[in-house]
C-alpha positions as CSV (number, residue, x, y, z in Angstrom):
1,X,-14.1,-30.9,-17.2
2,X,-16.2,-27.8,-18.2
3,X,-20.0,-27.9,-17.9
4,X,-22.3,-25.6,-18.9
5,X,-25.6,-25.1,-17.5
6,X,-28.5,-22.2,-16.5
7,X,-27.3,-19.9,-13.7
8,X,-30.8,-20.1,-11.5
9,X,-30.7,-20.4,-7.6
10,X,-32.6,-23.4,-6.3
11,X,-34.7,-23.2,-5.2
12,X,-37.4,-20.8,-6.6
13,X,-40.1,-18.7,-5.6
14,X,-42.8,-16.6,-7.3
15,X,-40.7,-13.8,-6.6
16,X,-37.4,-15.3,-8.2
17,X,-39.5,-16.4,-10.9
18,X,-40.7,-12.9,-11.3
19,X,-37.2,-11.2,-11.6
20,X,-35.5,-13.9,-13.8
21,X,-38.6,-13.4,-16.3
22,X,-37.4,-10.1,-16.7
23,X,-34.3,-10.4,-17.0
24,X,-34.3,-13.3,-19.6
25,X,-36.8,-11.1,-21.4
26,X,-34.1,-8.1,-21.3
27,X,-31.2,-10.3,-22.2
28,X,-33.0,-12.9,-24.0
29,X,-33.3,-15.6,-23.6
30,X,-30.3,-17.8,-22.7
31,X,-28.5,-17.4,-19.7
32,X,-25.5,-19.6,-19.7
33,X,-22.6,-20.4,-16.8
34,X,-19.0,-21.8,-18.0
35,X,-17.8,-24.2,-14.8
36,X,-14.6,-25.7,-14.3
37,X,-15.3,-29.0,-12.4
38,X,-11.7,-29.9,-11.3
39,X,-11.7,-30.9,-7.7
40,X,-9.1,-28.5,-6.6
41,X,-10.7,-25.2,-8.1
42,X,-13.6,-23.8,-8.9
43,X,-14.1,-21.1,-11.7
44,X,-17.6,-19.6,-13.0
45,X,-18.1,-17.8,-16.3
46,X,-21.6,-16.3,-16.6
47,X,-22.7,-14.8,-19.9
48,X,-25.7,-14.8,-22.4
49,X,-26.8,-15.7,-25.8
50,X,-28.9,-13.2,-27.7
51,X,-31.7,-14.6,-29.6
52,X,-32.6,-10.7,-31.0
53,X,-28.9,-10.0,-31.8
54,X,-28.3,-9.2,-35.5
55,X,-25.7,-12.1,-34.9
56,X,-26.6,-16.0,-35.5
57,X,-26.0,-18.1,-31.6
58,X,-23.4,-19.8,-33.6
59,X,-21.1,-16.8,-33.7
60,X,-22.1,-15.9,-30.2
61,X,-21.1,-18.7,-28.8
62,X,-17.4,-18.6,-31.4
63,X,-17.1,-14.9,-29.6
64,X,-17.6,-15.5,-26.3
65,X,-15.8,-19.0,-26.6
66,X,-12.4,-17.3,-28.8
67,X,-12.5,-14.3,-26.2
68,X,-12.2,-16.8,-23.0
69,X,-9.7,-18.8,-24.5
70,X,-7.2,-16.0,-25.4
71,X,-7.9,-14.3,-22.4
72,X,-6.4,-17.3,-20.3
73,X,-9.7,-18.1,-18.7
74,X,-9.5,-21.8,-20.5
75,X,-6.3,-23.0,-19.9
76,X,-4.5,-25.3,-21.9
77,X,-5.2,-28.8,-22.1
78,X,-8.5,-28.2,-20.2
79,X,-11.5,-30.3,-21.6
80,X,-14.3,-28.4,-22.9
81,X,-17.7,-29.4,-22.7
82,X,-19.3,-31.7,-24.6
83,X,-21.6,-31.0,-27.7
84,X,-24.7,-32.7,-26.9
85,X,-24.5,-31.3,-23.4
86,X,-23.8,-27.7,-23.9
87,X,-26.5,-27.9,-26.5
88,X,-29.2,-29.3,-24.2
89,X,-28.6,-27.2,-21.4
90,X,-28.9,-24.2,-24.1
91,X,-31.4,-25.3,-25.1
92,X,-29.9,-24.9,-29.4
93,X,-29.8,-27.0,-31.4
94,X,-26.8,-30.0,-31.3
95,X,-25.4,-29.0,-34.8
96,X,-24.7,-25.2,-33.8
97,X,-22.6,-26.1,-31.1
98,X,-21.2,-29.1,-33.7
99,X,-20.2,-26.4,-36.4
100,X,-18.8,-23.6,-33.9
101,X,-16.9,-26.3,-32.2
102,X,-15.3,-27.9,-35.7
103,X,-14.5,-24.1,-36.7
104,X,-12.2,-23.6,-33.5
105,X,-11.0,-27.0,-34.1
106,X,-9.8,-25.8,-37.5
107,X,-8.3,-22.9,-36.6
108,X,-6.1,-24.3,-33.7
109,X,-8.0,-22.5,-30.8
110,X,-9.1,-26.7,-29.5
111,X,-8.1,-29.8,-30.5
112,X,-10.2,-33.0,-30.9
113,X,-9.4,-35.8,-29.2
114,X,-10.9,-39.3,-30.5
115,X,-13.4,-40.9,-28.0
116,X,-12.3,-38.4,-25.1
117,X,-13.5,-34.9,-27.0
118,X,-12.0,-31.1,-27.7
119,X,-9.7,-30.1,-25.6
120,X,-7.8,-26.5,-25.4
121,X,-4.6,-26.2,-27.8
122,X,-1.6,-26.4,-25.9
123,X,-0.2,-23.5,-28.6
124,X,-2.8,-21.1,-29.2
125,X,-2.9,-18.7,-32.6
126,X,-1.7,-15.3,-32.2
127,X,-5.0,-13.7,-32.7
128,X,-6.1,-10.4,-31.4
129,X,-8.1,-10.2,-28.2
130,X,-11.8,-9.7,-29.0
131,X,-13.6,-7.1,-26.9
132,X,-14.7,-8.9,-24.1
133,X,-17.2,-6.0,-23.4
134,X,-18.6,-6.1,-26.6
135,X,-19.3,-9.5,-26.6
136,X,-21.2,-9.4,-23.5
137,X,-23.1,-6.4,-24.7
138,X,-23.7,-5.3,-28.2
139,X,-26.1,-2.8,-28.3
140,X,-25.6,1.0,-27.1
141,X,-22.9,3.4,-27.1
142,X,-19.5,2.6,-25.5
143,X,-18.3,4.5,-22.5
144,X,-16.0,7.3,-23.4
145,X,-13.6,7.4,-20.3
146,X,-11.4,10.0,-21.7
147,X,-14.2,12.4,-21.0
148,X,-15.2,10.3,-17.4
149,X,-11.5,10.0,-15.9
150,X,-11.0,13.4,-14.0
151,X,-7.5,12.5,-13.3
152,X,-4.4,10.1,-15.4
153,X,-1.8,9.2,-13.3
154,X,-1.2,7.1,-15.8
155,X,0.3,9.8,-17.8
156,X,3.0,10.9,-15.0
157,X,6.6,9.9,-15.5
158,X,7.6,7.1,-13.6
159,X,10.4,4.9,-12.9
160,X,10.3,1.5,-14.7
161,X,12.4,-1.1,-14.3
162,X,12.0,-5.4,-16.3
163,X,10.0,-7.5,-14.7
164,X,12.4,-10.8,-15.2
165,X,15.4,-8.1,-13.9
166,X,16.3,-11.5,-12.1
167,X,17.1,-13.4,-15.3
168,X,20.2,-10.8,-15.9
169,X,23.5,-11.3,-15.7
170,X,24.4,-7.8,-14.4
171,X,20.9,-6.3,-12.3
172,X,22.0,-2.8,-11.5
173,X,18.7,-2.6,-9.9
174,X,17.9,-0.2,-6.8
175,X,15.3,-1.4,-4.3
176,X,15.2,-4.9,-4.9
177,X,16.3,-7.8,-2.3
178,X,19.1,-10.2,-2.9
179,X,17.9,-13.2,-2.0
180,X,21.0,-14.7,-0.5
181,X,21.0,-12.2,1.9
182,X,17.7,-12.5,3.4
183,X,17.2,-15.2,6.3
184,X,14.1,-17.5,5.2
185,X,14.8,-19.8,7.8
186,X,14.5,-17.4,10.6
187,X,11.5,-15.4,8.8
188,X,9.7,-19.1,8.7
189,X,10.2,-19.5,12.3
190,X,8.5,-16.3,12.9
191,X,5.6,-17.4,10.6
192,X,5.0,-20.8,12.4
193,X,4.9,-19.0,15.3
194,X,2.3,-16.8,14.0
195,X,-0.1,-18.8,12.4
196,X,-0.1,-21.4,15.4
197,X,-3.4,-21.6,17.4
198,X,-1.7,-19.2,20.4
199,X,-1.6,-16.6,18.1
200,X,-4.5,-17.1,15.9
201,X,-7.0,-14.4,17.6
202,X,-4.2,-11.6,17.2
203,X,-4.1,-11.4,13.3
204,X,-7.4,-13.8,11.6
205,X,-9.4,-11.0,12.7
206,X,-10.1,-7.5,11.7
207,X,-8.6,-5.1,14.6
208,X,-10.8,-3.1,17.1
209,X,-11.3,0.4,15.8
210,X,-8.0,-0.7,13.0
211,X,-5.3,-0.4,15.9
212,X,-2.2,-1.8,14.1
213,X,-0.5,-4.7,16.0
214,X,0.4,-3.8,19.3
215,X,3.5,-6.1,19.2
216,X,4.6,-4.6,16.2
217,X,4.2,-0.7,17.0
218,X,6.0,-1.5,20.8
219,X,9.3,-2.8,18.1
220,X,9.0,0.4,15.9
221,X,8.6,3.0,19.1
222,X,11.3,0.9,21.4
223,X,13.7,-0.9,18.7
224,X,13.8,1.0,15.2
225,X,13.2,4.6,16.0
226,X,15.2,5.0,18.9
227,X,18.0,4.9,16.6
228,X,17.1,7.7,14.8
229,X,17.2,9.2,17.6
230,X,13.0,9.4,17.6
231,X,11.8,9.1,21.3
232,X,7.5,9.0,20.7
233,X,4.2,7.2,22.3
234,X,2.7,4.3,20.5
235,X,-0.2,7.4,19.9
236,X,2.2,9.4,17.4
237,X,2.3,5.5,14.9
238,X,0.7,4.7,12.1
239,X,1.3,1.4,10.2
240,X,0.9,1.6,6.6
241,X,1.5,-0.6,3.7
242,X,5.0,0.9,2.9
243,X,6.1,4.5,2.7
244,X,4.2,4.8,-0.5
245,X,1.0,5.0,1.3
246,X,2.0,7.3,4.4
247,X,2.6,10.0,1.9
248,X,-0.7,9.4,-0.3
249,X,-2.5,9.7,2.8
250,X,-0.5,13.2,3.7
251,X,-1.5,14.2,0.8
252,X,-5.0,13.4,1.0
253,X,-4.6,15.2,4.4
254,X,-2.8,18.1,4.2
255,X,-3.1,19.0,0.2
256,X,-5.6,21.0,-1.9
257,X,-5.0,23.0,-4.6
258,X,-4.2,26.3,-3.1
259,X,-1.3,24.2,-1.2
260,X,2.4,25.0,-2.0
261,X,5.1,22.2,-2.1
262,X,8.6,22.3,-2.1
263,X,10.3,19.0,-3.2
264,X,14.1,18.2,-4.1
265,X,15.3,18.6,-7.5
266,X,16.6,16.1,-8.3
267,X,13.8,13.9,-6.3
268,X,11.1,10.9,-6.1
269,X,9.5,11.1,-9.1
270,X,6.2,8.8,-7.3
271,X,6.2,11.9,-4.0
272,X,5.9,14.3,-7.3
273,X,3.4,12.4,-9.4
274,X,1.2,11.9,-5.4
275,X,1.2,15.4,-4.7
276,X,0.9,16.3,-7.9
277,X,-2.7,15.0,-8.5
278,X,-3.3,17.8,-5.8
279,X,-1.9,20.9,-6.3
280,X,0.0,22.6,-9.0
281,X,1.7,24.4,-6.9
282,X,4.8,22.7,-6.7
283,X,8.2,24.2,-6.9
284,X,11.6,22.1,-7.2
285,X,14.5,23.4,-5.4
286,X,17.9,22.0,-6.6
287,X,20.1,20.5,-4.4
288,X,23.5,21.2,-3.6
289,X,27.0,19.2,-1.6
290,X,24.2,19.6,1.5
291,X,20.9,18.3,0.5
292,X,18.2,20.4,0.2
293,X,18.8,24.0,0.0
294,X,17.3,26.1,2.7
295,X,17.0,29.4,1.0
296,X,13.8,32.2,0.4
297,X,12.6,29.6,-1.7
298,X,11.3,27.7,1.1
299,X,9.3,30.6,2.8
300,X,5.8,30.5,1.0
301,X,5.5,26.8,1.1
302,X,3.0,25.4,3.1
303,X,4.8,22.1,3.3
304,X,8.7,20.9,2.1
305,X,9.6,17.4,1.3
306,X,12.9,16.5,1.9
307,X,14.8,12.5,2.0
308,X,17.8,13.9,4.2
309,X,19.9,10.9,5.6
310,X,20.0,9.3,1.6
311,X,18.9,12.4,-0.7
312,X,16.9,10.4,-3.2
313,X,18.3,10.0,-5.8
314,X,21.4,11.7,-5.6
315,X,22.5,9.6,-1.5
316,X,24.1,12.9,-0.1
317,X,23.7,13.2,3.2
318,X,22.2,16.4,4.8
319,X,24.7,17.2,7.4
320,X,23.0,18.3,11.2
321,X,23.6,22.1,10.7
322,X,21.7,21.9,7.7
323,X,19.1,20.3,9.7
324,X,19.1,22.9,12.1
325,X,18.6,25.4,9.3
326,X,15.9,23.7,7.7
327,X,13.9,23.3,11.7
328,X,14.7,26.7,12.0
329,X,13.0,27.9,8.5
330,X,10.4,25.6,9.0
331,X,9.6,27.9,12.3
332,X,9.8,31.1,10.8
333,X,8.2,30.5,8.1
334,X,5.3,28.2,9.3
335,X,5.6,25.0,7.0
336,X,5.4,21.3,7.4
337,X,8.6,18.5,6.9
338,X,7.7,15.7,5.5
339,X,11.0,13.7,6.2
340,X,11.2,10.3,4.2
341,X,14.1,8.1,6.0
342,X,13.7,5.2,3.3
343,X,17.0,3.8,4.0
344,X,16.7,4.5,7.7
345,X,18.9,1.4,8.6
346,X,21.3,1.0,6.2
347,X,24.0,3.1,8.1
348,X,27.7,1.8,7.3
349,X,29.5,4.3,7.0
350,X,30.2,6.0,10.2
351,X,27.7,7.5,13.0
352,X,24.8,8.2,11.4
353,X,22.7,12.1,12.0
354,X,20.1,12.3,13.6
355,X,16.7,12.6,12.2
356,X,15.0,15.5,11.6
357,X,12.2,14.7,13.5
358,X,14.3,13.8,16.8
359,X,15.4,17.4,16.1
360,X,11.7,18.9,15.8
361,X,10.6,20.7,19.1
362,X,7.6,22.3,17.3
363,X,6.0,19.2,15.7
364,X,6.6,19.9,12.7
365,X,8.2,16.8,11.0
366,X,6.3,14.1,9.8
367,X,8.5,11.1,9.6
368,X,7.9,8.3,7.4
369,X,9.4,5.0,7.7
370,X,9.6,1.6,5.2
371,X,10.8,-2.0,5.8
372,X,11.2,-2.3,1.9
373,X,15.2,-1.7,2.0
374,X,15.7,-3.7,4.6
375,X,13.6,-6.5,4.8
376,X,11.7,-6.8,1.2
377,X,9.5,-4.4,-0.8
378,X,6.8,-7.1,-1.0
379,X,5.7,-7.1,2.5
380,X,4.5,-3.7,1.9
381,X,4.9,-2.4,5.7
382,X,6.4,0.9,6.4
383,X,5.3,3.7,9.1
384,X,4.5,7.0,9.9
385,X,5.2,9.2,13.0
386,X,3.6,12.4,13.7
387,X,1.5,14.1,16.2
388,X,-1.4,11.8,17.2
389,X,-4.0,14.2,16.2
390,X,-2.8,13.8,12.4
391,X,-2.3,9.6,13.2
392,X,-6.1,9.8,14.4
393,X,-7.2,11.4,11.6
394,X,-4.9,9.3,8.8
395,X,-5.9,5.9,10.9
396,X,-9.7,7.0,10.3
397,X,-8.7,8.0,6.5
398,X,-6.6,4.5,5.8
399,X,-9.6,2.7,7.5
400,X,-11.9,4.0,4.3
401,X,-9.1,2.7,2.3
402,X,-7.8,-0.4,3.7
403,X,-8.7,-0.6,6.8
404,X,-5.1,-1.7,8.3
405,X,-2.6,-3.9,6.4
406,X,-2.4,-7.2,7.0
407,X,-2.4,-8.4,10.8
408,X,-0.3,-11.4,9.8
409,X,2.3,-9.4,8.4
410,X,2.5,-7.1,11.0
411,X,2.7,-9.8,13.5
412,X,5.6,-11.9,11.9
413,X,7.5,-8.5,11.4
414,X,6.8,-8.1,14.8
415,X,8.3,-11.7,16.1
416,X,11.2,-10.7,13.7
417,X,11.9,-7.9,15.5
418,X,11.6,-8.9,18.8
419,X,13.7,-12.2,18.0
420,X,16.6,-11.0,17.0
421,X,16.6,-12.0,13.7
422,X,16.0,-8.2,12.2
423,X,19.5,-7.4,13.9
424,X,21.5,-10.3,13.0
425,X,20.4,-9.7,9.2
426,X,20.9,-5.7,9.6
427,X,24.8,-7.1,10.7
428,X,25.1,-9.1,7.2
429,X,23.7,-6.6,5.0
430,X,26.0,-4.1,6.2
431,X,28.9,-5.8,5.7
432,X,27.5,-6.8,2.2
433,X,26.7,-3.4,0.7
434,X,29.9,-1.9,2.4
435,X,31.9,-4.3,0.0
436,X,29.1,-3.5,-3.0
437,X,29.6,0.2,-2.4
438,X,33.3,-0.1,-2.7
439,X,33.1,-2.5,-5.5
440,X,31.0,-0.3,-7.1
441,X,33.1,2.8,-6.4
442,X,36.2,1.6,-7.5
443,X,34.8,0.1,-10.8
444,X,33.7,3.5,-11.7
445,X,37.1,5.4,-10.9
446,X,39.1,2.5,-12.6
447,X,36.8,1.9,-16.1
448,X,35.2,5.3,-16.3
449,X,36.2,8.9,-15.9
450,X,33.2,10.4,-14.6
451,X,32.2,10.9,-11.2
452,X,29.6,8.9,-8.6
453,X,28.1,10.7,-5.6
454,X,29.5,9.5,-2.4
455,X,27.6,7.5,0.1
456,X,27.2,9.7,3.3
457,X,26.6,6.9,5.7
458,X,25.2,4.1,4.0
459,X,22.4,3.4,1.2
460,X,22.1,1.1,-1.8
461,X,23.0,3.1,-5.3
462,X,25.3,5.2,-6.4
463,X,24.5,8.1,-8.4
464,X,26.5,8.8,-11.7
465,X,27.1,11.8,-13.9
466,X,28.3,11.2,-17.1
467,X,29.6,13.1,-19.5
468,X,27.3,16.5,-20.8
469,X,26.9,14.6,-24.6
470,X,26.0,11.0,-22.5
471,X,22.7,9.7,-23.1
472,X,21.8,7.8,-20.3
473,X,18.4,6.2,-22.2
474,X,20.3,5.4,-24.9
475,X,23.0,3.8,-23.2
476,X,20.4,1.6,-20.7
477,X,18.9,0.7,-24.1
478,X,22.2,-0.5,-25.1
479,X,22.8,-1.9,-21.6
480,X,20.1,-4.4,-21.7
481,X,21.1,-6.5,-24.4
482,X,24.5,-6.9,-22.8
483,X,22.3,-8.2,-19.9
484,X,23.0,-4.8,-17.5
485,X,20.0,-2.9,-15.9
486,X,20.3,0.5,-15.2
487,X,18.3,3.6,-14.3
488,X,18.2,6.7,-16.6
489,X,18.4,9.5,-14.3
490,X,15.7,11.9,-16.5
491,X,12.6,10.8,-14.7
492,X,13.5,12.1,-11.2
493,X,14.4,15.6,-12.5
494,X,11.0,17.9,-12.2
495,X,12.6,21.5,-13.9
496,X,12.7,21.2,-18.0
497,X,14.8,20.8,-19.9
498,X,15.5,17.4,-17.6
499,X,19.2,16.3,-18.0
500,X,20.0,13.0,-19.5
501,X,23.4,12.7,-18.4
502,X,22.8,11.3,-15.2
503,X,22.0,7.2,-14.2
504,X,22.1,5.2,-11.1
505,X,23.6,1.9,-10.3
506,X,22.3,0.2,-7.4
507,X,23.5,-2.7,-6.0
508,X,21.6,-4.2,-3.2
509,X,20.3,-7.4,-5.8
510,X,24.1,-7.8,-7.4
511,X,26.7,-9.7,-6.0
512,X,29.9,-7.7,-5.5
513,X,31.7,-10.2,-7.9
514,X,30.3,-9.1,-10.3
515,X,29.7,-5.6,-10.1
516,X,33.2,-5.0,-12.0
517,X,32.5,-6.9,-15.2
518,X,28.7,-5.0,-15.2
519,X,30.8,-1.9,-14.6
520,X,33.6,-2.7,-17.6
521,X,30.8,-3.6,-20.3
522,X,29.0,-0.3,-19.4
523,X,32.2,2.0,-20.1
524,X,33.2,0.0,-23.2
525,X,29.1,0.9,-24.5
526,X,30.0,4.7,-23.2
527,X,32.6,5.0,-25.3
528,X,31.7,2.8,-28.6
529,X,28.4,5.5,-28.2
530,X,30.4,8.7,-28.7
């Protein structure tokens, strides 16, 4: 049931009495308060009824009543309240409320029920949104936030993918999990664990001075980094909520706009779009069979950004001499590495190299970490390693913006970890994307003469150059209705004129039976297109 009645706190003083007489008098005079009175939730709409508006109450209250219904805020089937009631706690007259209520009724927005009252239609017209604002306020100018907004990030170019990619038949999706891969039952056990009394003090609070979860940054320095060959103090580790927001807070760090950047062309269109709300100065150097060329390019940058063990998006694989080269540049020439390791275990194909930063003698790589490929991208937990006087200052920096992630997730990631369970699930997805990659692979050399980049030592896409007259937006256009999701490879090209020819395929959310059909329909649309 919904009830309407004056918003006033009980009880009242002079004072109260006081400040509410000026406010009715500013707003005049009617202060109303939509309720929902269901017993399992709670929801309060305040607003107000003009008696100096230009407009009658009766459309007031049609605005205000249309705009919440449309808006979802009265859900279908929910009783609305009743005439004689929202008309005495109005204080209006019964027959305004009567005549706004008929007119909703007669244009499908409620439905009267005999004996029991209106009700919200089930099936609602398809009528525009009103302007919630301008029903709450009528009077004055409207905010011009074209003029207010010093910065649209909005505007960048940035990868999109469907929502519902789940409902189709053929998700080519990269970055997503695959549900029958992932262990519930053992990530359950962690959680039990966690949110039993023993453990209740370590994560219900906020941490002393936002330390991250001790349990959970003794894994990453003892279980995940050693493997990439990173040998650091629990001092040099930042948690963060994925890899997205290490490198918003290096930029927020270590960026103004006199700073140069050098990024990887082609590269991560969101590292682009977070550096480039702070300097201009960014220049894209192509890649080549190696990675990221180490050339004079790379001299007058203050920092260089670089995804060497899966070069995003392209998945070559920056061989260790490289590596050295790029150290030694670095040296000489006095500039930052950011290293992203986004795939950092999805190693199956052979020995993987060693990071740069277990590599770095001069402290110069800043290496950021993500459990997004290998656990799943909504736990939002990734890290950063780095000398601890940049962790001080970007644990002080993500305190102003989140203070730390969640303690509960880093505690059940922790447990995860330390169980045995995070192994056991590395083992199966290994041997499941080995047989996606090859599926994957062969599909393309049997249905399609062009070529896919090669995986170096693992990751989860493979990158595709089509023919130079392919257009890859087109054809994931056409792709969709046949139920196939790819990604046009435009967006992560920063030089103009960007290429369309390119598109990647990944496969961690497709089953490897069938990644051949997807692969078959998407030639036959590549060649009905030409």
């Amino acid at each position: 049931m919904l009830t309407i009645g004056a918003h006033l706190p009980k009880p009242i003083g002079p004072e109260q009495i006081h400040f509410w007489g000026q406010f009715a008098a500013a707003y005049a005079p009617v202060i109303g308060q939509i309720q929902s009175a269901n017993e399992d939730t709670m929801r309060d709409i305040l607003f107000t009824l003009d008696r100096n508006s230009k407009k009658s109450l009766q459309a007031q209250i049609r605005e205000f009543m249309v705009s919440v219904i449309l808006e979802g805020h009265f859900g279908a089937g929910e009783k609305m309240p009743s005439t004689r009631r929202l008309s005495k706690q109005l204080g209006i007259s019964r027959n305004t409320v009567v005549m706004v209520y008929q007119s909703l009724n007669d244009d499908g927005y409620i439905l009267a029920s005999e004996r029991s009252g209106y009700f919200v239609a089930e099936t609602k017209m398809a009528v525009p949104a009103i302007d919630f604002g301008s029903v709450q306020k009528n009077n004055g100018a409207k905010v011009n936030w074209s003029e207010r907004i010093l910065k649209s990030p909005a505007l960048q170019r940035n990868i999109h993918k469907p929502t519902n990619w789940q409902e189709f038949p053929y998700p080519f999706v990269y970055g997503q999990p695959d549900p029958t891969l992932f262990p519930i039952a053992d990530w359950r056990d962690c959680a039990f664990k966690v949110l039993g009394k023993k453990w209740f003090d370590s994560w219900s609070a906020d941490s002393v001075d936002d330390d991250d979860d001790e349990m959970l940054v003794e894994q990453i320095r003892t279980h995940i980094l050693p493997r990439r060959g990173i040998l650091v103090g629990e001092d040099q580790i930042l948690v963060t909520m994925g890899a997205q927001m290490a490198l918003y807070l290096l930029a927020s760090l270590l960026v103004d706009h006199s700073s140069s950047l050098v990024i990887e062309e082609p590269g991560y269109p969101d590292l682009r779009n977070i550096f480039g709300l702070r300097t201009q100065n960014i220049t894209a150097v192509p890649i080549d069979a190696l990675g990221l060329t180490v050339d004079e390019r790379l001299a007058a940058a203050d920092i260089v950004y670089t995804t060497p063990s899966h070069q995003f998006p392209t998945t070559v694989t920056m061989p260790l001499e490289r590596r050295i080269a790029l150290l030694k540049s670095a040296h000489d020439n006095d500039f930052l590495i950011i290293e992203d390791d986004y795939e950092l275990e999805t190693s199956y194909q052979g020995v993987p190299v060693p990071a740069l930063k277990s590599l770095d003698s001069d402290g110069r790589v800043v290496y950021v970490g993500s459990f997004s490929k290998t656990l799943f991208p909504g736990l939002r937990l990734g890290f950063m390693v780095a000398s601890k006087d940049l962790i001080r200052e970007a644990r002080a920096l993500r305190r102003l913006m989140v203070r730390h992630p969640p303690s509960s997730n880093q505690r059940i990631t922790a447990f995860f970890l330390s169980l045995g369970y995070y192994d056991v699930h590395l083992r199966r997805l290994h041997r499941a994307y080995r047989e996606r990659w090859q599926a994957v692979v062969d599909a393309l050399s049997r249905e399609m003469s062009i070529s896919a980049g090669a995986a170096g030592f693992g990751g989860t896409s493979c990158w595709v150059r089509g023919a130079d007259d392919l257009d890859a937006e087109k054809l994931a256009r056409l792709a969709l209705k046949k139920g196939i999701i790819i990604e046009p490879g435009s967006v992560y090209f920063a030089l103009p004129p960007q290429p369309r020819n390119y598109f990647r395929l990944g496969f961690s959310s497709i089953p490897a039976a069938k990644i051949p059909e997807g692969v078959k329909i998407l030639a036959s649309l590549i060649a009905s297109s030409r």
